[in-house]
Steps between C-alpha positions, in 0.01 A plus 500: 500500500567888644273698342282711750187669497567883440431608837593222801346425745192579237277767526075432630378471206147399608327857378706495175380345172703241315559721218612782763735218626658385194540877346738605810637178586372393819421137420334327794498154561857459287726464864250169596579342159851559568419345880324192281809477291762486736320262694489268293857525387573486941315148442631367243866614657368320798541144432900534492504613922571232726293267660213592237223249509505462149372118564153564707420760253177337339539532104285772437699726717788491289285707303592805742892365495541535150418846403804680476449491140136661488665762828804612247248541198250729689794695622576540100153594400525827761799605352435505172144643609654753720820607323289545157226706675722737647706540213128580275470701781799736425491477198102695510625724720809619320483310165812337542659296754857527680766190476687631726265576765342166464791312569602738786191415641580147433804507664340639810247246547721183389872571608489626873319159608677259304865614523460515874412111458805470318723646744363361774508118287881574432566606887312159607718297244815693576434339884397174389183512632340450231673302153419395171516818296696485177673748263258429241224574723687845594507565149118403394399731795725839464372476109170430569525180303470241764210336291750380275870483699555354827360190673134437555531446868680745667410804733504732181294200294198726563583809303450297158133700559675802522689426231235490272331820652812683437518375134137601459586841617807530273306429230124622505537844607756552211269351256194694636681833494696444153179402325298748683219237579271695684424626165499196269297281684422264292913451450523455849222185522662323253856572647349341827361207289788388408648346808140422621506263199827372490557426899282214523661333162821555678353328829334229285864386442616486828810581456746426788840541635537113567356379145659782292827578636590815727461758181150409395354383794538884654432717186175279427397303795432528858557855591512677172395810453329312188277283742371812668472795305155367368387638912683800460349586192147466615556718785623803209196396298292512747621889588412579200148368435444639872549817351295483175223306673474600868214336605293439829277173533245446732516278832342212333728514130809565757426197704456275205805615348732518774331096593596406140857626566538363781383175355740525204816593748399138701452307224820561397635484841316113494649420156867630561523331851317135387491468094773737329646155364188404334532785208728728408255713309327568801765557712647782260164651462376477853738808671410691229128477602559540859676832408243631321260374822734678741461858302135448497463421868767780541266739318178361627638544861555905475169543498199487747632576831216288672551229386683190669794461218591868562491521861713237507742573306502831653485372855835686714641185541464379200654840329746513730653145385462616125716845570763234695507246187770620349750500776343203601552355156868539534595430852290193564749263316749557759261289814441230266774373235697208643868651503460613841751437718444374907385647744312742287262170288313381799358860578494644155475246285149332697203486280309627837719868537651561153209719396491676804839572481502612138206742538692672800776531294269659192372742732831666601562472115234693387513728777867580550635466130182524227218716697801781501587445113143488395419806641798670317374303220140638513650848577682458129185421342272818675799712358426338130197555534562846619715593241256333231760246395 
């Protein structure tokens, strides 16, 4: 859900080849899937503003309204993706990699943002202008366990997504670097296959907090960890087969494989939003597929600057919405969750200005609290490299 390309905004990579790209880390075409993502989490968010025309909406637009899920998931594949390639990365240069500068660098990119939300949230509350927040959702957040403590709907119900970042990052990195996987390769595949296996069993389930009581329905259902680490998981795969099998297809192979991805992504758009009650096989097995679609069309995408996919993904506006998404990501709740108190609902709360609002409001974010932190934070990693850590 954070993870940024190494360099932001990204380099012009139009005279560099994709192997060229991948080798020092300047991914193009990464900040428009982030754009995509958070997009379609913004309209699947969208439906709880006021005044929402939820019933003129013909039925196949609900397609676009229901998304969140698919947003969050590509969000997980670039992480895993990113975080393992740059770790690889390190660990060629140097032949080890750092904990502790990882997690500084971590703590850069994540903290700065989201504790300002915090303090600002608490401020808001503390003047009852806004209400509903509850000790247990204080709790879920400050631990970065909010997937499994603390109401659903609130204006921290959100971070469940980070939650499960931040337990991916607790975990991977220490298993990469203990096991030394850039070296046993072959360990490291069938680490990764085990969750991509055992997720959609777990979603196959369905699991929930309602059916299963409070304990179950949050370790195994819902927002688990153990719903989405399947998406994670692919991304880190997919870092490392990048890496062993760098390859560049032509126009015509990219096309048809970036069509059949996209084609795989809808159909399980289609199924989730009209027929995810007609087989639970299915529905466990279909985000699976659609994260292994989303790496492809990630990968596909990187390459041949000419061509439609990349140029518009790589369009300034477009980029420019990715390198916002995480700020974005967490302010927007606050102009749409239905605890706000009068006068501020009629202005904030509209289906026709919350967006606007919540974009102005990620670009002071980025720019006043996480453009000044990631530039420390990219500073840190020049001096590791530096140094040859």
């Amino acid at each position: 859900m954070d993870s940024q390309n190494t360099v932001s905004p990204p380099l012009d990579t139009a005279k560099a080849t994709p192997d060229v790209r991948f080798k020092s880390g300047e991914i193009p075409s990464l900040n428009g899937w982030r754009a995509v993502a958070i997009i379609l989490v913004v309209l699947d968010h969208a439906k709880f503003t006021a005044g929402f025309p939820s019933g003129s909406l013909p039925n196949l637009a609900w397609i676009f309204f229901e998304q969140g899920n698919l947003g969050v998931r590509m969000f997980f594949v670039l992480s895993g993706f990113l975080i393992t390639h740059l770790l690889l990365r390190e660990a060629a240069r140097a032949g080890t990699v750092s904990l502790k500068q990882f997690y500084l660098r971590r703590s850069l990119r994540i903290l700065p943002v989201y504790l300002t939300y915090l303090a600002v949230l608490a401020l808001l509350l503390k003047t009852q202008i806004y209400v509903g927040e509850t000790n247990a959702a204080w709790l879920g957040s400050l631990t970065f366990t909010r997937n499994m403590v603390g109401p659903v709907s609130s204006f921290t119900g959100h971070f469940w997504s980070l939650a499960v970042e931040e337990q991916f990052y607790l975990a991977w990195p220490i298993c990469l670097v203990s096991l030394a996987l850039w070296r046993r390769v072959r360990l490291a595949y069938g680490l990764l296959f085990i969750p991509i296996l055992l997720c959609p069993l777990v979603r196959m389930c369905g699991f929930t907090v309602e059916q299963n009581g409070e304990f179950y329905g949050r370790i195994l259902g819902g927002n688990s960890i153990l719903v989405y680490a399947d998406s994670l998981a692919i991304g880190c795969l997919g870092a490392f087969l990048l890496r062993r099998f760098s390859q560049t297809f032509t126009p015509m192979k990219a096309s048809l494989l970036l069509g059949g991805a996209v084609l795989v992504i809808a159909g399980g758009a289609f199924w989730s939003t009209f027929l995810s009650q007609h087989s639970k096989v299915i529905t466990g097995l279909f985000p699976s597929l659609q994260a292994v679609a989303v790496l492809l069309a990630m990968w596909v995408s990187t390459q041949h600057p000419k061509s439609i996919s990349f140029r518009i993904l790589n369009w300034r506006p477009i980029v420019l919405l990715g390198v916002l998404s995480y700020s974005l990501y967490i302010w927007h709740v606050l102009f749409l969750c239905p605890f706000t108190e009068p006068p501020l609902r009629a202005l904030l709360y509209s289906w026709r200005f919350w967006w606007l609002t919540s974009i102005v409001v990620a670009v002071f974010s980025y720019y006043g609290v996480e453009r000044p932190l990631l530039r420390l934070k990219n500073k840190l990693a020049a001096a590791d490299a530096k140094a040859g850590r």
